[in-house]
C-alpha positions in Angstrom: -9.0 -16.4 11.5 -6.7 -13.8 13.6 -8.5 -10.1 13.6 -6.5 -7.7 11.4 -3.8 -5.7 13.4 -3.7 -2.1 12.3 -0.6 0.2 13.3 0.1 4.1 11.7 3.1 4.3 9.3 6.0 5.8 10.8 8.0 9.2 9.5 11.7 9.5 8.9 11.8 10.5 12.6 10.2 7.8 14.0 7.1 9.8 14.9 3.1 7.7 14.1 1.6 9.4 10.9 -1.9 9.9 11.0 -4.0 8.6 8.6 -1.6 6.2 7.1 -2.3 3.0 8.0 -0.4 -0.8 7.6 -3.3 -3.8 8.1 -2.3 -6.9 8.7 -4.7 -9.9 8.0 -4.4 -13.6 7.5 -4.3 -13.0 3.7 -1.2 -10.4 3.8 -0.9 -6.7 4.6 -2.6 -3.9 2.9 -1.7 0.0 2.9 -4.5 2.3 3.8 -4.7 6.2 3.1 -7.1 7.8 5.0 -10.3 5.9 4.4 -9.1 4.2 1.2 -7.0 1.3 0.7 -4.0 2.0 -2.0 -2.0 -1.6 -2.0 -2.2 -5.2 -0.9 0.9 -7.9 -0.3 -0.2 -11.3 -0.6 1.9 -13.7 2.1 3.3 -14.9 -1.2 4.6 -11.0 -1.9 2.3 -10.5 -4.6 1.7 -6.9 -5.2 -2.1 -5.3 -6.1 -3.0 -1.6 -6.2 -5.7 0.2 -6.8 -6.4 1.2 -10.4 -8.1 4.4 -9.3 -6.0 5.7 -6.2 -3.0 4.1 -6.7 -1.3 7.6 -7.5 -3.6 9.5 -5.4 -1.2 12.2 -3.7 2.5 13.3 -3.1 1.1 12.5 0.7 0.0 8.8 -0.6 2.6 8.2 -3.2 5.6 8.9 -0.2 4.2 6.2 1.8 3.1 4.0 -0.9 6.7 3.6 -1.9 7.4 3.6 2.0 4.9 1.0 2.0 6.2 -1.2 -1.5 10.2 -0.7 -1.4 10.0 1.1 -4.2 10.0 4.3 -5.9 7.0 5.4 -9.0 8.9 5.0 -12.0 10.0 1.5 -10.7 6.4 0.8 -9.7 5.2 2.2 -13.0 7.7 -0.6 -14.4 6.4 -2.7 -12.4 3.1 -2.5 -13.6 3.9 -1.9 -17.0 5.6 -5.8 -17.0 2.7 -7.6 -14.8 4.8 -7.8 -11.8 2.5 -5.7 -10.0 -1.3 -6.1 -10.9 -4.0 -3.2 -11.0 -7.8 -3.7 -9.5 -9.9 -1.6 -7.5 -9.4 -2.5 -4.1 -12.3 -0.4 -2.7 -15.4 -2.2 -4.1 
């Protein structure tokens, strides 16, 4: 087991963003908003997001679709037809 590599997302400019965070881990990658986790991609690309935080904050949504490749309303799709599952990552 490798320990998990954590960098800062990056702006349009290039610049680190605080508190926006990319964890990589054996198991895949996860996205991190301040102290809360927001999404996890399996190595198989399976997406999970949190059910509560998921939609947390412009902030959080801009790097969440950074983060997924995709905008909300194809992530809202998304969930809507199972391709992307809901749980709460922050037990």
């Amino acid at each position: 087991m490798q320990t998990p590599t954590i960098t800062n997302m990056t702006s349009s400019r290039g610049n680190k963003v605080p508190n926006q965070f990319i964890i990589w881990t054996d198991e895949g990658c996860y996205f991190q908003s301040y102290q809360t986790v927001i999404a996890f991609r399996d190595n198989e690309g399976n997406v999970t997001l949190d059910e509560n935080r998921w939609d947390y904050s412009v902030t959080t949504g801009k790097y969440r679709n950074k983060f997924l490749g995709l905008n909300k309303r194809e992530t809202e799709q998304d969930i809507k037809y199972g391709h992307i599952k809901l749980t709460n990552l922050n037990r």
